[in-house]
N, C-alpha and C positions, 0 to 999 in steps of 0.2 A: 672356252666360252664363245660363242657362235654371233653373240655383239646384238641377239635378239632379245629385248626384255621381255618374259614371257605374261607376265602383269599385265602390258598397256593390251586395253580395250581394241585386236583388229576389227572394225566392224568391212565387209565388204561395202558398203556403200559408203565409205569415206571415212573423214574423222566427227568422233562421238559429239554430239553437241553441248557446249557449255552451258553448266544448268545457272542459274540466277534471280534472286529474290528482285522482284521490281518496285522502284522506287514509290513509296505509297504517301498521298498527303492529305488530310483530314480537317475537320472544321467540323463543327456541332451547334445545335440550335435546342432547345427545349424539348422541341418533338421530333427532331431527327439529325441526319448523322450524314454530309459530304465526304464523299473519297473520290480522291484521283490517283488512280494507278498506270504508270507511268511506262510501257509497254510500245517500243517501237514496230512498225510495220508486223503486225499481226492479228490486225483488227478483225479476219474472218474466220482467225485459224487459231481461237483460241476456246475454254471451258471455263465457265463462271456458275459456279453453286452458293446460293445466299441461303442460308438457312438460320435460324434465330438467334443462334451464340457463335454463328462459326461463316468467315468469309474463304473461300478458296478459290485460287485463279490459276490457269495452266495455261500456255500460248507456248509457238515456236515461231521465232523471226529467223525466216528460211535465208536472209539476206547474210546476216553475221552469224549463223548456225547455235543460234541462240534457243534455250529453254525455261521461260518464267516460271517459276514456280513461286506462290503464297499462300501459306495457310495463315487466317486469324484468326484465334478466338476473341471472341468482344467482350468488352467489362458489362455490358449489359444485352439485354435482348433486344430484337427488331422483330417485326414484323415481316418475313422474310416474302410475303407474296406482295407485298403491296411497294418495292423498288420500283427505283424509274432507271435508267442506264443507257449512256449516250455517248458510244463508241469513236473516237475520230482513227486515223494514222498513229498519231503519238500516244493517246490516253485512254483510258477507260473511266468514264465518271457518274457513279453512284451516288443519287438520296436515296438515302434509304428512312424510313419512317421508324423510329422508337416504339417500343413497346408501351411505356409507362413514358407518360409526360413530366417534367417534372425538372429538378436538379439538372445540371450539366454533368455527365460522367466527368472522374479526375484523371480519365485517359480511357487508350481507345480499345486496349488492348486489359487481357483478365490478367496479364502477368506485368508487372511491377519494374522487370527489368527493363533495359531502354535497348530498343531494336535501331541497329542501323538505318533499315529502311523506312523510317518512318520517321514522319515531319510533317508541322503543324503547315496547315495553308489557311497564311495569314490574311491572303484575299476574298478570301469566304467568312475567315473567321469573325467572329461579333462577342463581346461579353456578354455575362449574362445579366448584368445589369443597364443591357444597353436597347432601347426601345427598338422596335422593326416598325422602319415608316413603312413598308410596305408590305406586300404579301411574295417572300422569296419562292415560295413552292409554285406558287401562280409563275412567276417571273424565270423559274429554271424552268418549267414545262412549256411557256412561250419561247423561251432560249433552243428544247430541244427539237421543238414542232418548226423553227425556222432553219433549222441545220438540215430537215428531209430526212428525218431518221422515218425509217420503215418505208421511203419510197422509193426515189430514183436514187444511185447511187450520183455524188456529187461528180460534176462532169458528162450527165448524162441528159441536159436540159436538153429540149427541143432545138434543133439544129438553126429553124426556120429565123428564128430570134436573134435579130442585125445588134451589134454591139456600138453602140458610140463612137467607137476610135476606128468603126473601119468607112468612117464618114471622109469624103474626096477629100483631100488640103490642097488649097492653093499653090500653084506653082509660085518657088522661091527666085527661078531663075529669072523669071521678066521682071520681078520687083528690082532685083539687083541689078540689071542691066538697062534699067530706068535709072536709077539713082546713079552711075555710073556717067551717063550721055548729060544729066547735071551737075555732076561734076566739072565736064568738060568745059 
């Protein structure tokens, strides 16, 4: 035996990348349906298909030689043109719009059994017997129009624009060399 497993993947360009289901968290409303999927450093370099029974997401974080992979079928339908989706570093977060208004789905997914990656996001979440002082759709779409989605990448603000803290400060040393001489 020559001590070479002939099985392991040589790829010439290194070692194969770790593939990984990412961490998915949900919340529902009457007419629609919150997810945040939970996907490091790969917010340019990924594939997102919404289609009306079925979510699918693909990313590679070139950083830890990582490969997300998610397939979902939904317990009900959406409306698959009509999502909103607002990418950071860490997340990916989708409303998406219901198809039928109505009843709260009894989960998120068509299949019954309980998926590791998936978990309720109890900060979005609301019962459904619980009023909406406000209008949330209104309220994510303001949330995602002040993040600059579709403009400047963050970090890319006009140079020209003086910041607060690069304001003169007083020198420390004459105060203390004053209180010092009263001392004396």
């Amino acid at each position: 035996s020559s001590g070479i497993n002939a099985e392991w993947p040589l790829r010439p360009g290194g070692p194969v990348a770790v593939k990984v289901c990412p961490q998915v968290e949900w919340a529902q409303r009457k007419d629609r349906i919150f997810l945040t999927i939970s996907v490091r450093d790969c917010p340019k370099n990924y594939k997102l298909i919404v289609q009306p029974k079925k979510i699918t997401f693909s990313g590679h974080n070139e950083a830890e030689n990582k490969d997300y992979q998610l397939d979902m079928e939904l317990y009900g339908e959406i409306i698959s043109e009509e999502y909103k989706k607002l990418s950071s570093d860490r997340s990916i977060q989708l409303c998406l719009t219901r198809k039928e208004v109505g009843e709260y789905w009894p989960r998120l997914l068509e299949t019954k059994a309980r998926m590791h990656f998936l978990k309720t996001d109890f900060k979005k979440w609301k019962d459904e017997d619980e009023t909406e002082d406000e209008d949330e759709a209104a309220n994510w779409e303001n949330m995602m129009s002040n993040m600059n989605i579709g403009g400047q990448e963050m970090g890319e603000e006009d140079e020209e624009e003086e910041d607060s803290d690069d304001d003169e400060l007083p020198d420390l040393e004459d105060d203390k060399e004053a209180g010092l001489e009263q001392l004396e």
